[in-house]
N, C-alpha and C positions, 0 to 999 in steps of 0.2 A: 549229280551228286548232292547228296544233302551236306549242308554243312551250319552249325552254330558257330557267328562270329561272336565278341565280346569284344565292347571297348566302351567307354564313355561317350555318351551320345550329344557330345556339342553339335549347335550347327553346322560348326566346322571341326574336322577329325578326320588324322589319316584311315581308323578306322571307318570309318562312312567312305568313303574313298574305295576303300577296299573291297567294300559292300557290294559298292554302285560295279565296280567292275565284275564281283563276282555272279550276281544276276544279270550283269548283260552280260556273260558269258553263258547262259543257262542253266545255271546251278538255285538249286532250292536254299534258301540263306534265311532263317532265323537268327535271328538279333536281341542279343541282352545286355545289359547294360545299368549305369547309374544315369540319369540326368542331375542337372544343376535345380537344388532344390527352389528355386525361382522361377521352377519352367525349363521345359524343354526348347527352349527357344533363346536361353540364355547363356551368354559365357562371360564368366567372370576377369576379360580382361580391365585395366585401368579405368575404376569408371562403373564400368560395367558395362555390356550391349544385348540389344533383344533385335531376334533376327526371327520376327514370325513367319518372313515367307518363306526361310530356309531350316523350319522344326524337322530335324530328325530322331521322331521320337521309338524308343524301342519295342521286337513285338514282347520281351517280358523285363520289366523293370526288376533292376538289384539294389541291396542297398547298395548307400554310398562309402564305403570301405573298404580298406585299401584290398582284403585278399578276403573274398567269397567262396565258399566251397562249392564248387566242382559238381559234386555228386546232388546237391540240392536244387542247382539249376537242370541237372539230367531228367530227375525226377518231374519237373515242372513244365516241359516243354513237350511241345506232341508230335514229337517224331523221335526216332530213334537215329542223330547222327553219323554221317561216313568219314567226319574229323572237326575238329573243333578249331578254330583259327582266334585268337588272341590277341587284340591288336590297343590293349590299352598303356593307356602313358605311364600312371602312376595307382592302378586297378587290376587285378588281377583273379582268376577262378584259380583256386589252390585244390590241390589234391590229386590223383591218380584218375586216369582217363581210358575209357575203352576204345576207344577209336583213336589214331594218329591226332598229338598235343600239338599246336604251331606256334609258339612266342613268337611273336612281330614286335623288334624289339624298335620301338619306332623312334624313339628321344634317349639314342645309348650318349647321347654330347652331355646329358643331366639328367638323365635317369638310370641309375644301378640297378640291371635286370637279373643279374645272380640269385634274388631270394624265389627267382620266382620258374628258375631250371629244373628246378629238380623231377619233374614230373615230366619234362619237355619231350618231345619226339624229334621235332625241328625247330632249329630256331634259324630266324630271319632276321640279319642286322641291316638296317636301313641305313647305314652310313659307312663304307667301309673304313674309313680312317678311325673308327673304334672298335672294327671289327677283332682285334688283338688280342683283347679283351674279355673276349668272348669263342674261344676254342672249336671248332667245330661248325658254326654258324654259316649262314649262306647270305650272299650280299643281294640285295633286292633293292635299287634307291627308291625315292621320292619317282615323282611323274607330274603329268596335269591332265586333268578332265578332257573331255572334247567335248564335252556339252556347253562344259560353265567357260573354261578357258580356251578361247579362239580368236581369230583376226579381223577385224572390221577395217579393211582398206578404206572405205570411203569416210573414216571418222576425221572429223577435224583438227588439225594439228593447234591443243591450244598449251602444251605444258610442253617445256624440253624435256625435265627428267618428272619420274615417278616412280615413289617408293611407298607402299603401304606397308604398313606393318607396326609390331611394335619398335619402338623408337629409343631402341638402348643409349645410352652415350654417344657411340661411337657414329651409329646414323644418323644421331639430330647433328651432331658438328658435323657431319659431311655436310646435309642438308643445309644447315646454318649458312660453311664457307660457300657452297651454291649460291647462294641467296645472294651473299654481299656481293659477288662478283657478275651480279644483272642475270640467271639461271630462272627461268622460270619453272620454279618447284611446286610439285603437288606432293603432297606426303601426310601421312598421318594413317590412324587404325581402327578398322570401322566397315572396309566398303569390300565387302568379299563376291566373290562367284559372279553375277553380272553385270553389279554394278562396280565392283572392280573390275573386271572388263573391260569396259566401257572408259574406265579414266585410264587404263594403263593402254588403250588403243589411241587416244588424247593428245599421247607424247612420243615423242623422241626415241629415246632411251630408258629402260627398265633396270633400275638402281638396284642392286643386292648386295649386302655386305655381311655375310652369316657370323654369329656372333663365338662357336667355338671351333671351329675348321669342320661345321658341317655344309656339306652341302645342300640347302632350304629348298622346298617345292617353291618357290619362288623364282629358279633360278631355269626349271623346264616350264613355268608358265610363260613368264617373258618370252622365251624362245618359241612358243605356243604362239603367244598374242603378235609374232612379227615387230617386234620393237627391239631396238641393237638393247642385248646384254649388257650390263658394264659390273663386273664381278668382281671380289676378291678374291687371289689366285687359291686354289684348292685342289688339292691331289685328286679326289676323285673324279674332277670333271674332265681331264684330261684320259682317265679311266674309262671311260665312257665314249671316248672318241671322238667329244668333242674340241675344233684347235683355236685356242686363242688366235687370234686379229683374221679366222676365217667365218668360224661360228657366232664367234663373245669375245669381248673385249677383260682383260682382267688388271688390277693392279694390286700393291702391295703398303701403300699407304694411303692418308689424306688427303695429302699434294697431290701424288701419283691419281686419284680419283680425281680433284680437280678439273686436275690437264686432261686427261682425256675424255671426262664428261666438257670438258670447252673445246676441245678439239672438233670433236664428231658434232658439235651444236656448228660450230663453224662451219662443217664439211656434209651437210645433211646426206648428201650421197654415198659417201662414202657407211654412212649408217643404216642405210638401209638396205646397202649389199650386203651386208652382213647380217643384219636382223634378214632379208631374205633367205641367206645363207643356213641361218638358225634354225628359225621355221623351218626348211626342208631337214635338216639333221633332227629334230627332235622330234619328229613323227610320229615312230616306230614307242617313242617314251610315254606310254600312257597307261593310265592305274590300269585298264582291261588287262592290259600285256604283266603288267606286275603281277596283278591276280592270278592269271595263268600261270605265269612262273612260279606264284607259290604252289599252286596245287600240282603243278609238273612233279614239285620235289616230296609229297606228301608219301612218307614211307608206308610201304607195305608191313603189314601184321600177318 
C-alpha cells in the first residue's frame, strides 16, 4: 500500500514512530511535514536539544502552520496515495481527501482535534480516557520500538529509580522526596532512543507519573526495557490487561510513590519478578502492531 503520513518531524514523534512501523510492515510511506526551523535535528524542549544522530528529516518539507492544504501537498508528491495517515500534534493537512483521511489524534490530554474532523474518514484516539470526546474514534495506545527500546540484562545496576522526561512539578518532587530519603535518582530530559536505553537498563525501577490521566509511551518502554514499572494508577492500563502488583506497580500519591519505590529498592527481588513479569506482557505492544492496526481499520471507498 502506498500511503502519505504527515506529522511534524521532531527527532522524537509519535508520528516517526508510526512511520518506522509502517515500512517495516512493507508498505510505501512518503512523509511530509514541518521541521523546527533550527534544523531538523532539533526540538524545542527546555533549553533546547539537537539530536543529530537521530534527524528525521521529511521526503517533502511543509510550512510550518498550523493547517496546510491538503490538495497542495497531493500535487507535490510522486505518487498517487492508497490513504493518507495524519499523525500531527498541533499541524495538520486541511481539506477534502481522495483516498481514506486517518486523524491520529495522538495528544487529545492537550490538544483539541475537533477543527481538524471534518474531512476525517478515521479517526484514531491514542488515549482512551479522552476518547469521549471524540465520538466515533477508534482507540490505538502508545507502544515502544523494538529497535530503540529493549533489555540489556547484563547492564550494571547503578541507579535505583529512573525517570527521564519533562520534569513537570509533580515529578521533580517525587524525584526530590527520593533523593532526601538515600534513593539513587537519575532523572532529567535529553537522553532518548539508546542512550535512554542504556540508563533506564542502569536501574531498578522505571518512574512514570503522566501528567493528565494519559497513559505515556513511557509506561510500555519501561515494561520493554525489563525494569519493575512504578505508575500512577490509570484506567487504561488495566484496559489493556495489564495487572498491577503482577505486571507494574501503581499508586495514587507522593507518599504512596515513596513507599513503594523504597519498598521494591529494599526487596530487589521481588522487582524483578515483576519487571520480568512486564517484559513478557508487553510484547505483543509495539508501534509495528499499532501500524497494523491502523491500516486494519482504513475504510473502504
Amino acid at each position: 500500500m502506498k500511503i502519505l503520513i504527515h506529522h511534524r518531524h521532531y527527532p522524537v514523534s509519535i508520528g516517526r514512530y508510526l512511520k518506522r512501523g509502517l515500512r517495516s510492515l512493507g508498505h510505501e510511506v512518503f512523509s511530509v511535514g514541518c521541521v523546527d526551523p533550527r534544523g531538523a535535528e532539533y526540538i524545542p524542549w527546555p533549553g533546547g536539544l539537537r539530536f543529530p544522530r537521530y534527524v528525521d528529516a521529511p521526503d517533502l518539507v511543509t510550512p510550518d502552520v498550523q493547517a496546510y492544504p491538503l490538495a497542495e501537498v497531493l500535487r507535490a508528491i510522486p505518487f498517487s496515495p492508497d490513504a493518507v495517515i495524519q499523525a500531527g500534534d498541533v499541524c495538520w493537512l486541511h481539506g477534502p481527501s481522495p483516498v481514506p483521511n486517518v486523524i491520529v489524534m495522538t495528544d487529545p490530554h492537550c490538544v483539541d482535534y475537533q477543527p481538524r474532523l471534518a474531512h476525517a474518514d478515521l479517526q484514531i484516539c491514542m488515549q482512551d480516557y479522552y476518547r469521549s470526546g471524540y465520538p466515533g474514534s477508534h482507540w490505538v495506545p502508545y507502544a515502544y520500538d523494538e529497535e530503540w527500546h529493549y533489555h540489556l540484562p547484563k547492564a550494571p545496576r547503578e541507579y535505583d529509580v529512573v525517570m527521564i522526561g519533562l520534569m513537570y512539578e509533580h515529578r521533580a518532587a517525587l524525584l526530590e522526596r527520593l533523593r532526601q530519603v538515600g534513593v539513587r535518582v537519575c532523572g532529567g530530559l535529553g537522553q532518548i532512543f539508546h542512550e535512554g536505553t542504556q540508563l533506564y537498563n542502569r536501574g531498578l525501577i522505571a518512574l512514570s507519573w503522566s501528567s493528565r490521566m494519559d497513559l505515556p509511551a513511557r509506561f510500555f518502554e519501561g515494561l520493554a526495557y525489563g525494569r519493575l514499572v512504578i505508575s500512577n494508577r490509570l484506567p487504561d492500563i488495566e484496559k489493556l490487561g495489564f495487572l498491577e502488583g503482577v505486571h507494574y506497580v501503581d499508586f495514587q500519591s507522593l507518599d504512596e510513590a515513596v513507599s513503594k519505590c523504597t519498598f521494591y529498592i529494599e526487596h530487589p527481588d521481588f522487582a524483578e519478578a515483576i519487571a520480568a513479569r512486564g517484559r513478557a506482557a508487553v510484547q505483543p505492544h509495539t508501534w509495528r502492531a499499532r501500524a497494523a492496526r491502523i491500516v486494519s481499520l482504513l475504510p473502504r471507498r
